[in-house]
C-alpha positions as CSV (number, residue, x, y, z in Angstrom):
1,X,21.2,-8.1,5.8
2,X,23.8,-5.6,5.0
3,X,22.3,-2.6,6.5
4,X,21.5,-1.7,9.8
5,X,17.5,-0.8,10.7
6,X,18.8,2.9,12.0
7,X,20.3,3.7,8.6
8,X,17.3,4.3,7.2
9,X,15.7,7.9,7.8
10,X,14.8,10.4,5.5
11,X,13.6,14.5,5.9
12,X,12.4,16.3,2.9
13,X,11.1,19.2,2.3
14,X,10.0,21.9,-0.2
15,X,12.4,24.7,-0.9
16,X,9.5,26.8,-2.6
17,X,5.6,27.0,-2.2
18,X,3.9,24.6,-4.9
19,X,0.8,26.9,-6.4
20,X,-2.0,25.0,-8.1
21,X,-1.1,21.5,-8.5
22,X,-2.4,19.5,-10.6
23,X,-4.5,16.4,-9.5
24,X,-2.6,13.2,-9.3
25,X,0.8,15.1,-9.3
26,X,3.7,13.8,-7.2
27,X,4.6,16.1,-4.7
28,X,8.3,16.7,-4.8
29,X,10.2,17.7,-1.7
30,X,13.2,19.2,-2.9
31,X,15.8,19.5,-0.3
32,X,16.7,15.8,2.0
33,X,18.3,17.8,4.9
34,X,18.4,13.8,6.3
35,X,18.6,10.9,4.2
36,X,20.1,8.2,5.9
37,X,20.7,5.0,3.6
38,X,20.0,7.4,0.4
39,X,16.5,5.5,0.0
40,X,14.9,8.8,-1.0
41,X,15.2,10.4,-4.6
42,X,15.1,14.3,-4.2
43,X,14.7,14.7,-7.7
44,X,11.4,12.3,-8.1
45,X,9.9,12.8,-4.7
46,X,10.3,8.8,-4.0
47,X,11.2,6.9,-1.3
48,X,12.8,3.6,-2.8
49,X,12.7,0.2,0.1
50,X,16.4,-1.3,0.3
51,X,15.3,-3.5,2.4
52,X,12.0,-5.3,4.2
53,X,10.5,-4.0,7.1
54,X,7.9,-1.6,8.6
55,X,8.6,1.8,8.0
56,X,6.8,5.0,9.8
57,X,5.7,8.1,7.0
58,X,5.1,11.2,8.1
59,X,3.8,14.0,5.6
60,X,3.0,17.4,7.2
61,X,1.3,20.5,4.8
62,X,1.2,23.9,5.1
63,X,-1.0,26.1,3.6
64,X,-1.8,29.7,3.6
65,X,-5.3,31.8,3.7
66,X,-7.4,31.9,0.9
67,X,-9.7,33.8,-0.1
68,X,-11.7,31.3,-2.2
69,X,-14.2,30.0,0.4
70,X,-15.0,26.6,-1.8
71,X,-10.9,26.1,-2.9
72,X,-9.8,22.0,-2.0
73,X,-6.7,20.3,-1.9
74,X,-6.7,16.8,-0.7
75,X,-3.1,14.7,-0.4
76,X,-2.2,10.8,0.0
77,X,1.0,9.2,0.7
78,X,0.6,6.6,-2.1
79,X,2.8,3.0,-1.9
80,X,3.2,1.6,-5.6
81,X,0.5,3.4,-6.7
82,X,-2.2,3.0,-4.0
83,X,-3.5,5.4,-1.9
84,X,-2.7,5.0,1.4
85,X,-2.8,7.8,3.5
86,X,-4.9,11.1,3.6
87,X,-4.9,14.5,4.6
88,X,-6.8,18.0,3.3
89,X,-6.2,21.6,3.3
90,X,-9.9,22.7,2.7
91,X,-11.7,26.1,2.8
92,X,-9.0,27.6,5.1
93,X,-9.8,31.3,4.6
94,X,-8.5,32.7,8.0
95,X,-5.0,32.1,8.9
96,X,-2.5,29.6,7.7
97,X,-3.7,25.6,8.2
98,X,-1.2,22.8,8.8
99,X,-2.7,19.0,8.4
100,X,-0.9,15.8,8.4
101,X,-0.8,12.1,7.6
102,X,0.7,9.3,9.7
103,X,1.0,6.0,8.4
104,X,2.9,2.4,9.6
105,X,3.5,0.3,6.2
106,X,4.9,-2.5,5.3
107,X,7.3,-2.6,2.7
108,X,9.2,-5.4,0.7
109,X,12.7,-3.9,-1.2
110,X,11.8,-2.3,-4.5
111,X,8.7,-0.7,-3.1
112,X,7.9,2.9,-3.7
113,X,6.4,5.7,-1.2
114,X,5.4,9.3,-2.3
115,X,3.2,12.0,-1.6
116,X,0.7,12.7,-4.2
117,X,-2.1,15.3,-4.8
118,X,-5.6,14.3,-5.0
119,X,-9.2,16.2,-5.0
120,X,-8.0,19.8,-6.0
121,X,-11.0,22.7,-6.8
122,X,-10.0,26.4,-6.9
123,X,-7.0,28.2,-6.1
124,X,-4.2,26.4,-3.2
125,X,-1.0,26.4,-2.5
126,X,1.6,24.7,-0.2
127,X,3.7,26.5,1.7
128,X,7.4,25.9,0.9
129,X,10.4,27.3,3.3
130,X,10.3,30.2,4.5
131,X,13.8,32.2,5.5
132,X,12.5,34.6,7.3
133,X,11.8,32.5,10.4
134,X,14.0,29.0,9.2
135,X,10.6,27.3,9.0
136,X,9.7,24.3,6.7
137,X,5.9,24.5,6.3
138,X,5.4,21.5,4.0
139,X,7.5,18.2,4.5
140,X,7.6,14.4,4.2
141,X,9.5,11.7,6.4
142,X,10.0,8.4,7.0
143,X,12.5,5.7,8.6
144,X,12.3,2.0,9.0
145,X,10.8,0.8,12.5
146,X,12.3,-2.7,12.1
147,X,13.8,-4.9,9.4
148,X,12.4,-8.2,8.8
């Protein structure tokens, strides 16, 4: 096999906020604090499979108020092109709202996993990290459950 199941982990996430992105738009998380095999591309946003298995995603968003009651912005972890996963950060015009996506895939080497924007209407934003308390609102992750 050549590579062990635990040496495959990726942590990513956005050194700034991302305003007004455009539908269909990979979402790039710029920083890989873990990456753990060197499966994922900081530059592109992709996660690359070296291997088959079942792998575990994980993308968490941040976004702030807004004061744009009918503002929309949907995201999907996307595998080779197909939407996958879903999460929204709708119509938040109070505080800051956080969502997520969760998804167990199954991947043969050479596939692809990003995070992509869908639905968008109005003005948005994802919160990128903030230095002020060390926190990383928007992020994606992923790590291989088992090898086949």
């Amino acid at each position: 096999m050549g590579q062990k199941s635990k040496d495959i982990a990726f942590y990513a996430y956005m050194s700034k906020d991302l305003v007004n992105p455009a539908q269909g738009s990979t979402i790039i998380f710029d920083v890989a604090k873990t990456n753990d095999g060197g499966a994922y591309d900081p530059v592109h946003g992709v996660f690359q499979a070296s291997i088959n298995g079942s792998y575990h995603f994980q993308f968490i968003g941040a976004s702030p108020e807004n004061n744009n009651p009918g503002h929309i912005m949907h995201v999907f972890i996307s595998k080779n092109g197909m939407r996958e996963a879903y999460s929204f950060l709708d119509r938040n015009t109070d505080h800051w709202v956080q969502n997520t996506a969760v998804i167990v895939l199954h991947l043969v080497k050479g596939d692809r996993v990003w995070v992509e924007i869908g639905q968008v209407a109005g003005s948005h934003m994802l919160g990128g990290y903030r230095s002020v308390d060390n926190a990383t609102h928007t992020h994606f992750s992923g790590f291989l459950i088992h090898a086949d």
